[in-house]
C-alpha positions, 0 to 999 in steps of 0.5 A, a space after each residue: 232371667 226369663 226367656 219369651 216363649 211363644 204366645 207369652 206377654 210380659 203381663 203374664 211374666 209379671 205375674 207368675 213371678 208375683 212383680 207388677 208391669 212396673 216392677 218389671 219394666 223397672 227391672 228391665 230399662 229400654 225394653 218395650 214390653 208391649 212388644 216382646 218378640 220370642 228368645 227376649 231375655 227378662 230380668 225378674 229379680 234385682 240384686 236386693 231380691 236375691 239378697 232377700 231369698 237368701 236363707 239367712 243362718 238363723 232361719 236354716 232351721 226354718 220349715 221349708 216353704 211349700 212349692 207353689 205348685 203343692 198349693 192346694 186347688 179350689 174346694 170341691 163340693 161332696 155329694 149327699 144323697 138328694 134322690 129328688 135332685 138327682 134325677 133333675 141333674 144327671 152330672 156333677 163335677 167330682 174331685 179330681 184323680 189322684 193322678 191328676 194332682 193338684 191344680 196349679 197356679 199356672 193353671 189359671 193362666 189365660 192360655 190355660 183356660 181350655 185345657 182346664 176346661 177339658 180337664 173339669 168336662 173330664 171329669 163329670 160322670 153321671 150321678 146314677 144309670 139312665 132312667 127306665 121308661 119305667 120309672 119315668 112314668 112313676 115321675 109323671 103326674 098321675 091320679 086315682 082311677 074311678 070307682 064306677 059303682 060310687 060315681 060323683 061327677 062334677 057339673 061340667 058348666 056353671 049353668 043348670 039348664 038341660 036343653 036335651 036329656 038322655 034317651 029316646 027323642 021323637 023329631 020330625 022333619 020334611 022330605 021329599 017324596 017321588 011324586 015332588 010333593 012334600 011330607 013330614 015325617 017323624 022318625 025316633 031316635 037316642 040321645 046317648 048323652 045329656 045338652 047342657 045349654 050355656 053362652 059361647 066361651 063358657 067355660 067346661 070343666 072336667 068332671 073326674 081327675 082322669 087323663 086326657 085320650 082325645 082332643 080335636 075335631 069331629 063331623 058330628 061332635 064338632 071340636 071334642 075331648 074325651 077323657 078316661 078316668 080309669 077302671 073303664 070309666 070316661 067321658 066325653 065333651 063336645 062342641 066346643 069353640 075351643 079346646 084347652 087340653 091335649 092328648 096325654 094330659 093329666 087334668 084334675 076334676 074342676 080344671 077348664 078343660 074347653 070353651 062352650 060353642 056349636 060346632 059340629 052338628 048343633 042347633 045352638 052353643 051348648 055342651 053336649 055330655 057323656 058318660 060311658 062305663 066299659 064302653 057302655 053309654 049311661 045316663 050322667 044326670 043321677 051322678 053329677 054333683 050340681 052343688 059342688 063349688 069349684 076351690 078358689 085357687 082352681 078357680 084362679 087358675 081356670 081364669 087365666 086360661 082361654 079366651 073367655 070374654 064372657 068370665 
């Protein structure tokens, strides 16, 4: 006999008692188990049920049946050392406490469902103690710092033309003087980097793995990045129409880094090119590399990036 407790349906009596709705409408005429109401007694077992649990004579000598609740739970998974996957997964669900004992078959009653939870979510841990600032700086991508004294830098567009080369320039320009008449007067001045002219949306490459320390907008440079390399090498990129990299980036050499415009003060698109050692502005021309070829796979991902209509 079964008496109904709070929240308990007869789909649930049927199953902890291994009988189907069926059986136990059978076993109970003119009870309507749709609606149970608490204290309602149920018959579970029929006459020939019980004869069968009987223990006949010549099975007293039988192992004893184990208890349900001593059925063994689901599987648990044991950790291996998997170092790489460690630091991507902080928790797992180890196999419960001894205290706990053995998971049940009543626990996986439908109103048992959120104290299992609780139980598992009790019994995550962590894998390994927090990280360092240290050591998650050694996961981050990183690149080899430059040698200042065996630069090779990549050519930074695919064109080869040099509208303005590094150092002194003479210009001339008109200005007004105090009795209102005009004159033309030259004054010199220092180009401390190299022009490279190309066609807007070109596309501009870094020329040395490095990392990237600045990435916006100027008065004079227009939209610019600038990117150090290491050993107190970097260079500078400037008047594009658009910027592909930000601050804190690690690019590699041949990756597109910008889109050639004329930002900022410039007479035309180009690419406006420095490269300074130690602070130090030097002329780029005798270490750029204007045959090397960037690799096919680089090459496919730089075409995916932009809006370059011109590629």
């Amino acid at each position: 006999m079964h008496v109904i407790r709070k929240g308990e349906t007869a789909a649930q009596v049927a199953r902890a008692n291994s009988l189907s709705l069926d059986e136990l409408a059978a076993l109970n005429p003119g009870k309507s188990l749709s609606r149970l109401a608490i204290g309602t007694r149920l018959n579970i077992r029929s006459s020939r049920s019980l004869a069968q649990a009987t223990p006949r004579s010549e099975d007293a000598n039988a192992a004893p049946r184990p208890p349900l609740s001593a059925l063994p739970g689901a599987p648990v998974v044991v950790s291996t050392p998997m170092p790489h996957l460690e630091r991507l997964l902080p928790y797992q669900v180890r196999s419960p406490h001894p205290a706990d004992g053995p998971i049940s078959a009543a626990h996986l009653d439908s109103h048992q469902a959120p104290s299992t939870t609780a139980q598992l979510l009790a019994r995550m841990q962590p894998v390994m103690p927090p990280v360092t600032e240290a050591e998650l700086k050694a996961l981050l991508p990183t690149y080899a710092p430059a040698d200042p004294d065996r630069l090779d830098l990549l050519w930074p567009v695919e064109t080869r033309t040099i509208s303005s080369a590094w150092g002194p320039r003479m210009r001339t320009k008109t200005v007004r003087v105090k009795d209102q008449r005009k004159k033309r007067v030259r004054y010199k001045g220092r180009h401390r980097g190299v022009d490279l002219t190309a066609p807007i949306g070109t596309a501009v490459f870094a020329a040395l793995d490095g990392q990237v320390v600045l990435s916006g907008k100027h008065k004079q440079y227009g939209n610019y990045v600038v990117i150090e390399h290491g050993n107190g090498v970097a260079t500078l990129y400037a008047h594009h129409r658009l910027n592909l990299v930000q601050a804190g980036e690690i690019v590699r050499r041949g990756q597109k880094i910008a889109e050639v415009g004329r930002t900022g003060n410039s007479t035309g698109p180009h690419l406006h090119f420095e490269l300074k050692i130690d602070g130090v502005h030097r002329n780029p021309l005798p270490v750029l590399n204007d045959e090397e070829e960037i690799p096919a796979e680089l090459a496919a991902q730089n075409a995916l990036l932009g809006t370059n209509p011109h590629h």
